[in-house]
C-alpha positions as CSV (number, residue, x, y, z in Angstrom):
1,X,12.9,37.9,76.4
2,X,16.2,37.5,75.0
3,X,15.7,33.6,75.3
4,X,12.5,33.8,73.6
5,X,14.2,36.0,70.9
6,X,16.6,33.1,69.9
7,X,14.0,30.8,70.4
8,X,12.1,33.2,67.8
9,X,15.3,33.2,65.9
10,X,15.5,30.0,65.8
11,X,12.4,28.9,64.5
12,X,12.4,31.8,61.7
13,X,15.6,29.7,60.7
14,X,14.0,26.6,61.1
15,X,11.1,27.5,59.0
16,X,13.3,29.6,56.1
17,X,15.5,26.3,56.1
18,X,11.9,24.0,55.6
19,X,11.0,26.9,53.4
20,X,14.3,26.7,50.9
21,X,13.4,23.3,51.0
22,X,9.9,23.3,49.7
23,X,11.0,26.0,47.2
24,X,13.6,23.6,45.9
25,X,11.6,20.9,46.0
26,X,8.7,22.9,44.3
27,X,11.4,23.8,41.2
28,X,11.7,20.2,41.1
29,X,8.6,19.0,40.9
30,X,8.0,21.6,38.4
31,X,10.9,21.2,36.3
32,X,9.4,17.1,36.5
33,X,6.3,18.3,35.1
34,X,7.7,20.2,32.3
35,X,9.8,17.2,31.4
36,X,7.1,15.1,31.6
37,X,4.1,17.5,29.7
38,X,7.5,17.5,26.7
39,X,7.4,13.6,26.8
40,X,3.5,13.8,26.8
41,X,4.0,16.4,23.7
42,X,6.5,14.1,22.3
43,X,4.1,10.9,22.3
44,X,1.3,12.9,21.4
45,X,3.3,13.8,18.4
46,X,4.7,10.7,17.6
47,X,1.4,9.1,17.8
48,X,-0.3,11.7,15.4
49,X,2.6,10.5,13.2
50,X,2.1,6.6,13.6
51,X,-1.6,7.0,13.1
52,X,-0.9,8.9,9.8
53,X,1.5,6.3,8.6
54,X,-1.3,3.7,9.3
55,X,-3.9,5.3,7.8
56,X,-1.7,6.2,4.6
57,X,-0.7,2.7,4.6
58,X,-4.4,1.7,5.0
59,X,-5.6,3.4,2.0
60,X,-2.2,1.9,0.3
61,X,-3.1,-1.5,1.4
62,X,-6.8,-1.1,-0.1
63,X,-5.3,0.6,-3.4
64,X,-3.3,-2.4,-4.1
65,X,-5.9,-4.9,-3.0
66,X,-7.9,-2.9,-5.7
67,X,-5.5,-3.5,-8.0
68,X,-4.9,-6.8,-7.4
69,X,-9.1,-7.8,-8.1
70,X,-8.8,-5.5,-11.1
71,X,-5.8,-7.8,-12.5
72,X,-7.5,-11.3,-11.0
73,X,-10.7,-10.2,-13.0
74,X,-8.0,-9.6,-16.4
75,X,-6.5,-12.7,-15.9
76,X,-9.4,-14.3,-15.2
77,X,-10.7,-12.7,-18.7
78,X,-7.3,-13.5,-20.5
79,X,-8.0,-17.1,-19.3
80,X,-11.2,-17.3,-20.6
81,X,-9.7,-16.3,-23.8
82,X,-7.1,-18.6,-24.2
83,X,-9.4,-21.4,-23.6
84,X,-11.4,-20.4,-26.1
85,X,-8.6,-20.5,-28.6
86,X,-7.3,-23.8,-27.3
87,X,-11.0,-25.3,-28.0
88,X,-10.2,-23.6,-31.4
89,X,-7.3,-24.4,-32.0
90,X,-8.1,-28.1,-31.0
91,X,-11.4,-27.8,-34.0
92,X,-8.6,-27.1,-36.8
93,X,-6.1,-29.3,-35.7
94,X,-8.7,-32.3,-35.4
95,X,-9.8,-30.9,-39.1
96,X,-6.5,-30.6,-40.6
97,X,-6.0,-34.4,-39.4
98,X,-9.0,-35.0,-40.5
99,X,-7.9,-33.4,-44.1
100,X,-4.9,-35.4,-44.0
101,X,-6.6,-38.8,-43.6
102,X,-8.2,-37.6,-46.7
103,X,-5.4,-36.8,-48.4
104,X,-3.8,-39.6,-48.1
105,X,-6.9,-41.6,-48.5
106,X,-7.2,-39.6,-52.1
107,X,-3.4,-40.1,-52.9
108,X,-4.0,-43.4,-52.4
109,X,-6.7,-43.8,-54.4
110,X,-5.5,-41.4,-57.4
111,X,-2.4,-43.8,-57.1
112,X,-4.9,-46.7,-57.6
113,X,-6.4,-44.8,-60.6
114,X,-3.2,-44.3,-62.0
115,X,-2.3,-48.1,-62.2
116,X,-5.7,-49.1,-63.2
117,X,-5.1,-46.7,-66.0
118,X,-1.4,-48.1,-67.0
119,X,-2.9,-51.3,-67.0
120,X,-5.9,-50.2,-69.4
121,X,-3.3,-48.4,-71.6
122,X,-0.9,-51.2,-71.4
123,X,-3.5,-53.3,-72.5
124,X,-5.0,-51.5,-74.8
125,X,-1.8,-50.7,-76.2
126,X,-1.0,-55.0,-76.5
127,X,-4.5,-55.5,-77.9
């Protein structure tokens, strides 16, 4: 009996020993999993952020490409515009060089005028 009783003993020993073991390695593997379910929190989180950020730099993205069509279309408005004060501009310059020829064409002849009349006075004058 007494043999069996340390045998008994023993064991019990044995067994608390593979029992502290498990324990510790139970508070472990729990400790692990809080660590790991705070990571899991942690990306979670941080994903919720990223995906905010995106989606705020989405509607960003689309605000300026509105933007962007709204000042194409002005430009493109401004453009049409400008060539329609070039063509203008172009009609008065091709008429005020058009006036010019004529005035110079009229100068010419008032200048013509002018001597055909000093020669009719002059002659007149001698006669």
């Amino acid at each position: 009996l007494q043999k069996e009783l340390l045998k008994c003993k023993q064991e019990a020993r044995n067994l608390q020993g593979i029992k502290d073991a498990l324990q510790q390695r139970l508070i472990q593997q729990d400790a692990s999993v809080l660590q790991l379910k705070q990571e899991l929190l942690r990306a979670n989180m941080d994903k919720e952020e990223l995906h905010n950020q995106n989606v705020d730099l989405q509607r960003k993205v689309e605000e300026r490409n509105r933007l962007l069509a709204e000042y194409k279309k002005e430009l493109c408005q401004k453009d049409r515009h400008l060539q329609q004060h070039q063509s203008k501009l172009d009609e008065m310059l091709r008429q005020l060089s058009e006036a010019s020829y004529q005035q110079v064409d009229l100068e010419r002849e008032l200048e013509h005028k002018e001597a055909l009349l000093a020669h009719c006075m002059k002659r007149e004058a001698e006669e």
